[in-house]
N, C-alpha and C positions, 0 to 999 in steps of 0.2 A: 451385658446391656439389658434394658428393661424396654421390650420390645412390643408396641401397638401390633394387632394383627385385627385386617376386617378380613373377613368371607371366614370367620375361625372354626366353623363347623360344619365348614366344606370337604370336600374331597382331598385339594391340596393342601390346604391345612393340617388335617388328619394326618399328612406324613412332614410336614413344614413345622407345626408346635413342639410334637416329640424331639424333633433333632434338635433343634433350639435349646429346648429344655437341658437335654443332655447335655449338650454343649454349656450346658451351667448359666444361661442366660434365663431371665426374668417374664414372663410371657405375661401380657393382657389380650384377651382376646373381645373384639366385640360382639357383641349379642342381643338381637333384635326379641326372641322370646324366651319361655323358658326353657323351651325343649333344645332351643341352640344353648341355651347357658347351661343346662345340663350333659349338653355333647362336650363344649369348651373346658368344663370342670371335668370330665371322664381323661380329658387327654391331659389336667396337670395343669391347667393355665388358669390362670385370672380371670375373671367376668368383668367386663365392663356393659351396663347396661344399654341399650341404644341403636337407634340407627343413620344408616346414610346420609339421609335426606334432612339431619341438626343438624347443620354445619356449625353451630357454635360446642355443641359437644365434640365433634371430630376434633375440632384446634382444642379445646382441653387437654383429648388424650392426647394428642401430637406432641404435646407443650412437655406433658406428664411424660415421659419415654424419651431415650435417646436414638429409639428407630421406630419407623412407621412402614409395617409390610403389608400391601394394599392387593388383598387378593381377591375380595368382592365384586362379584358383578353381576347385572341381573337377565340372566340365563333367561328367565322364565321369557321376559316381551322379547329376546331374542329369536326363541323358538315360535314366540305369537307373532315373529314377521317386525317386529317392532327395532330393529339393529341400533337404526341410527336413533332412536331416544334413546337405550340403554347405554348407548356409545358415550351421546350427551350428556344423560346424568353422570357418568364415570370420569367425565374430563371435570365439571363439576365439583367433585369427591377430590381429584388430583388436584387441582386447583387450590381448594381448600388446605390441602394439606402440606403444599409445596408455599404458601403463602404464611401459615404458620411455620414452617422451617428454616424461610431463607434468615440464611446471614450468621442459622446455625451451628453448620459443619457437621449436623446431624442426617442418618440416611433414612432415605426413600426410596422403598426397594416395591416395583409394580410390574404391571406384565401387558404386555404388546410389543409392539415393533417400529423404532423408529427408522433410522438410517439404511438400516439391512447390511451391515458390516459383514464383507465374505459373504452377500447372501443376495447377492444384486437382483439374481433372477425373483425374487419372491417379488420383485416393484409391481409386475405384472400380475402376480396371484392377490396380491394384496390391496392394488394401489385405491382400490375404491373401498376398501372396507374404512369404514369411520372411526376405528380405532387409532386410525396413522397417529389423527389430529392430537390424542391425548399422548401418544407416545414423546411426540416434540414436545410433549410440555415437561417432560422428562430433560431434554436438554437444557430447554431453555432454565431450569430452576438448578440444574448444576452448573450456570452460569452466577447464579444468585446465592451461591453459599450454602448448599443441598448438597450433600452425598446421595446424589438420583441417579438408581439402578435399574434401567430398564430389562427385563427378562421375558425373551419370546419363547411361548411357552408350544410344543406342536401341538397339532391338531386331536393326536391320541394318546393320552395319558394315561397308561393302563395300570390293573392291580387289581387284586380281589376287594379295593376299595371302591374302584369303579360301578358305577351305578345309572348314570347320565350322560357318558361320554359317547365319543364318535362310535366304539364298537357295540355298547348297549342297543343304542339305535338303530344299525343296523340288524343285530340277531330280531329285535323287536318285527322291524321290519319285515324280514325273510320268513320268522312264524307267521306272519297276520297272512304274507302273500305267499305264501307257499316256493317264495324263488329268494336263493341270495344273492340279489343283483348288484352293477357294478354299471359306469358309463364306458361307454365305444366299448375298444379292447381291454382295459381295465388296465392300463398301463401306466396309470398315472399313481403320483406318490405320495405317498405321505409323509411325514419325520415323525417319530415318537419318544417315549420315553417313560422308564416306568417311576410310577407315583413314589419308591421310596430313593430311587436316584434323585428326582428331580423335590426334593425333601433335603439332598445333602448338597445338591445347587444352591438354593435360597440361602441355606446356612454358610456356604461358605462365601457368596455375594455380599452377605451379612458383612461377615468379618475381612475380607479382602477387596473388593473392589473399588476400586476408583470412581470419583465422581464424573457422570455421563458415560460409563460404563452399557453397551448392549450389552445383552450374554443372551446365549442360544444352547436351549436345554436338551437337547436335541442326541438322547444316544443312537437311536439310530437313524440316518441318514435319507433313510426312505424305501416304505414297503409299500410294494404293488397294489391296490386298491382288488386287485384280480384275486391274488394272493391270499388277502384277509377273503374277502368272499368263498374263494374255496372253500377255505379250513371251515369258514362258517357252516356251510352249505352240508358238508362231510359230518359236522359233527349236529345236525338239525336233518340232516336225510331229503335234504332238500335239492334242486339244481342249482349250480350256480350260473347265472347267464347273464349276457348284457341285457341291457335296459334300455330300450330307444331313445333319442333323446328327447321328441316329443313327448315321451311319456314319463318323463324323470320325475316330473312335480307331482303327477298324480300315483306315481308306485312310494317315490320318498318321503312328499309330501314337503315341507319348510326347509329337510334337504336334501331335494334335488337338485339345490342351488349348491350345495358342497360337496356331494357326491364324485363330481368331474374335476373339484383342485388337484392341480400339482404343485406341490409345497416343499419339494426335499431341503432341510436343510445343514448347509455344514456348521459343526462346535468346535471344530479344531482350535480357533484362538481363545472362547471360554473356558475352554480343558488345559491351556497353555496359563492363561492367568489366575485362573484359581485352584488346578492341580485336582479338576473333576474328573474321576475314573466309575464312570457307571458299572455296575458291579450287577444287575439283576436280570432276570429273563427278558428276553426280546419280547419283539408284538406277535410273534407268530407259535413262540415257545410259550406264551403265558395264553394264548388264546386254546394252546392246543391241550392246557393242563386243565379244561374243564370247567374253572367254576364261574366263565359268563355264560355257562348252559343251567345250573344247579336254578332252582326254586321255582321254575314257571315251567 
C-alpha cells in the first residue's frame, strides 16, 4: 500500500516508517520543515511537503494513498497547559481526513481511545480528557466506508528513541529537584510498551484490521509509578519519595496533573486479532539498561 504518515519525524514514526517499509509498503511522510524532511528521508520514506493546519493539502495526500496514519499532535500547547486546543485541532485533522476517505474502503489508522473495549475502567482515568471526542470520530467514519483504526497508545512508550516521553520527564525532574518523586504511595499504574513493538502494532493494524477496530498497544499491563521512580532514583543517586499532593504542580509542574493516573491497560483481544507478540525489554529492564541517564 502506499501509505500517508503525519507526525513522520516523530518518535513513533521512527519505528512505524521502517516496519512499513520493510513490509514492502510505500511510505509518504509529511513534513512541515527541512529538518523533519530530512529526518523522514534518513528513515527511507517520501517527503511530502506541508502541514496540519492545509486542510486542502491533507485530502490531496489522503486522495494520493490508499492509507492515511495520523500520528501527529501538538505536544508542545499540550505541555503549555493548552490540551483542549491541541485536542481540537486534531479532531479538525481527523475530520478532514475521514471526510476525504468516506465511501473509500480505504484506512485510517490514528491514536486515542474511544469505546475502551476490555478497558472499562480507563472511563474514569480518561473520561475528561478531550481526546475521547476525536476518538468517536473514529467510529463514526467506519460507519461511512473508512477502514478507521483506532490505537490507544499507553502513557510510556519507551526506547533509546525516547526523548520527550513520560520517563524523560521525570529523570528531568528528579535532576532539577534533587528527589524522584511519585503521588501517595506510588501505587498507581501505568501500561507501556516499547517503541519497536508498538512500530509492529501499526503495521500489522495496517494490514489486518477491521473497520472500527480499538486496539490497545499496551505490552505491559501496568508498572508501579513507585517502581519507575526507584529505578530512577537508584540510577540518579537520588531519594525516591512521595510527593504531597499539594505540592504535585509545583515539584511536576504541567505534570502533576498526570503523575497520580492509574491507566493499566489490558491487549489481550488486540494480540488475539492481529497475532501481536511484543518481543522487546520491559519499562523497567530498558530503564535499568542505562541510556535515559547517558548525555546530561
Amino acid at each position: 500500500m502506499r501509505v500517508f504518515v503525519t507526525g513522520a519525524s516523530g518518535h513513533i514514526a521512527s519505528a512505524v516508517i521502517p516496519e512499513l517499509l520493510n513490509a514492502g509498503h510505500e511510505v509518504v511522510g509529511l513534513a512541515r520543515s527541512e529538518n523533519s524532511a530530512a529526518g523522514v528521508k534518513a528513515l527511507g520514506a517520501q517527503v511530502r511537503r506541508g502541514d496540519l493546519a492545509d486542510p486542502d493539502g491533507l485530502r490531496a495526500a489522503a486522495a494520493d494513498a490508499d492509507a492515511v496514519v495520523h500520528l501527529a499532535f501538538d505536544h508542545a500547547a499540550m505541555a503549555a497547559g493548552d490540551m483542549a486546543g491541541a485536542a481540537a485541532a486534531d479532531r479538525t485533522v481527523v475530520q478532514v481526513f475521514g471526510e476525504a476517505l468516506a465511501g473509500t474502503g480505504k484506512a485510517l489508522l490514528g491514536v486515542g481511545m474511544g469505546r475502551g473495549d476490555g478497558n472499562e475502567h480507563l472511563a474514569g482515568a480518561y473520561g475528561a480528557n478531550p481526546r475521547i471526542a476525536t476518538g468517536r470520530l473514529f467510529g463514526e467514519f467506519a460507519e461511512r466506508g473508512v477502514r478507521a483504526v483506532l490505537v490507544g497508545i499507553p502513557p510510556v512508550v519507551h526506547s533509546t528513541r525516547d526523548r520527550s516521553g513520560f520517563l524523560p520527564i521525570l529523570i528531568r525532574t528528579a535532576r532539577a529537584t534533587g528527589v524522584s518523586g511519585y503521588a501517595g504511595d506510588g501505587s498507581n499504574r501505568w501500561s507501556a510498551v516499547h517503541t519497536l513493538d508498538l512500530g509492529r502494532l501499526f503495521r500489522l493494524a495496517l494490514e489486518k484490521a477491521p473497520a472500527g477496530a480499538e486496539l490497545h498497544a499496551a505490552a505491559e499491563e501496568g508498572v508501579a509509578v513507585r517502581d519507575i521512580a526507584e529505578v530512577i532514583g537508584r540510577r540518579l543517586g537520588v531519594p525516591a519519595e512521595s510527593v504531597p499532593g499539594e505540592r504535585l504542580a509545583g515539584h511536576f509542574g504541567f505534570f502533576g496533573g498526570l503523575i497520580s493516573l492509574d491507566a493499566p491497560v489490558r491487549s489481550e483481544r488486540t494480540r488475539e486479532l492481529l497475532g501481536w507478540q511484543p518481543v522487546e525489554a520491559g519499562l523497567l529492564a530498558d530503564l535499568e539498561e542505562g541510556h535515559y541517564f547517558e548525555g546530561e
